[in-house]
C-alpha positions as CSV (number, residue, x, y, z in Angstrom):
1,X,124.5,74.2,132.9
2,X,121.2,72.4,132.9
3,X,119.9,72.1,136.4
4,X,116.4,71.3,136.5
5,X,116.6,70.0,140.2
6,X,117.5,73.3,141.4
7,X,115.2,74.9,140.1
8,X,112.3,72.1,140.7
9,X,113.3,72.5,144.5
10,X,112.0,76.1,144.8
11,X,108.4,77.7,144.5
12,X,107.8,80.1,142.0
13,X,108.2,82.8,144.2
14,X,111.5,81.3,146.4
15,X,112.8,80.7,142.5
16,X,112.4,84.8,141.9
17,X,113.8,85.5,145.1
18,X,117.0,83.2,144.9
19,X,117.6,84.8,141.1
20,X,117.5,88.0,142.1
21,X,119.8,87.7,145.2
22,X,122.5,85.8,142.7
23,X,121.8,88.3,140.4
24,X,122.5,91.1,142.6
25,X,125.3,88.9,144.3
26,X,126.8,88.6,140.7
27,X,126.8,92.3,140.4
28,X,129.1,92.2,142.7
29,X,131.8,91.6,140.5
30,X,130.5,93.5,137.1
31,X,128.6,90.5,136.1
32,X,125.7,90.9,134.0
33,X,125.6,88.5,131.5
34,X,122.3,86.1,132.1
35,X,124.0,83.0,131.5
36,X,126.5,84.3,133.6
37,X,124.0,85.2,136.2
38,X,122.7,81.3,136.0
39,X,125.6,80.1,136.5
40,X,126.3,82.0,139.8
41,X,122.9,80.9,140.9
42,X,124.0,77.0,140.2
43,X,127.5,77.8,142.0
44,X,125.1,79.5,145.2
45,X,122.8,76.9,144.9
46,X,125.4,73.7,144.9
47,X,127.9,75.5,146.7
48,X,126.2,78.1,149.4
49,X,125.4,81.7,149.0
50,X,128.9,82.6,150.5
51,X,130.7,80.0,147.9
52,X,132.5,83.0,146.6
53,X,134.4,83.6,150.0
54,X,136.9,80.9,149.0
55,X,140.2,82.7,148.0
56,X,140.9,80.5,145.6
57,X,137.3,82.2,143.7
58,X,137.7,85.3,144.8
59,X,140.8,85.5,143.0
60,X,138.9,84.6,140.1
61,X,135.9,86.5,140.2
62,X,138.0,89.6,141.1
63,X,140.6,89.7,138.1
64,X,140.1,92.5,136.2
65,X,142.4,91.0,133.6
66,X,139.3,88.4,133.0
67,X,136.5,90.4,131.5
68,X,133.7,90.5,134.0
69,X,130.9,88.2,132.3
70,X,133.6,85.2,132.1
71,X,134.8,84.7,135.2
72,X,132.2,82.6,136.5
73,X,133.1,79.8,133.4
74,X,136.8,80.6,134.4
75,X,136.1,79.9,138.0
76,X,134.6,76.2,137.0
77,X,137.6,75.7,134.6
78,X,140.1,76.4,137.0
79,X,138.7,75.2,140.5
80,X,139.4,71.8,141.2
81,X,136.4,69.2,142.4
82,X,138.5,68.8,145.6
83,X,138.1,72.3,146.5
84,X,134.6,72.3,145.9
85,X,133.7,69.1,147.8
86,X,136.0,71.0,150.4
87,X,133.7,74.3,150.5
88,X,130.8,71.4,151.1
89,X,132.0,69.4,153.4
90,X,132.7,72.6,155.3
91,X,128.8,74.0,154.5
92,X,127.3,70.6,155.6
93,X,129.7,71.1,158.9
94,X,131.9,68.0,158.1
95,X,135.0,69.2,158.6
């Protein structure tokens, strides 16, 4: 995922800190991969650091039949944009 605006909205230093939270956040669930770990920073940064709260992901991001440093491309496969807009309208306090 190519994201410049994400990461042109941070300093230097709120950029390191936000990587390292989704990177810890990602360890979470055995992921390690760094494109993996990118992506999870896009899904926190779009979505809010507690995106992963949804059921619908956690199922996703907790399948151990999924190997680990896939579920976050399985999550984007599988969620619908509904959801998503959902889990926004929600974060933005729209709903």
């Amino acid at each position: 995922m190519h994201e410049p605006r994400l990461v042109e909205s941070h300093t230097e230093e709120s950029l390191i800190l936000e990587i390292g939270r989704a990177r810890r956040h990602a360890a979470l669930y055995g992921i390690s991969d760094p494109i993996a770990i990118s992506e999870f920073f896009v899904a926190r940064a779009h979505h809010g650091a507690d995106f992963d709260r949804h059921p619908e992901v956690q199922a996703i991001l907790r399948d151990v039949a999924i190997p680990a440093d896939t579920r976050i491309h399985v999550m984007w496969a599988r969620i619908p944009k509904t959801m998503w807009a959902e889990l926004d309208a929600r974060r933005s306090g729209k709903v």
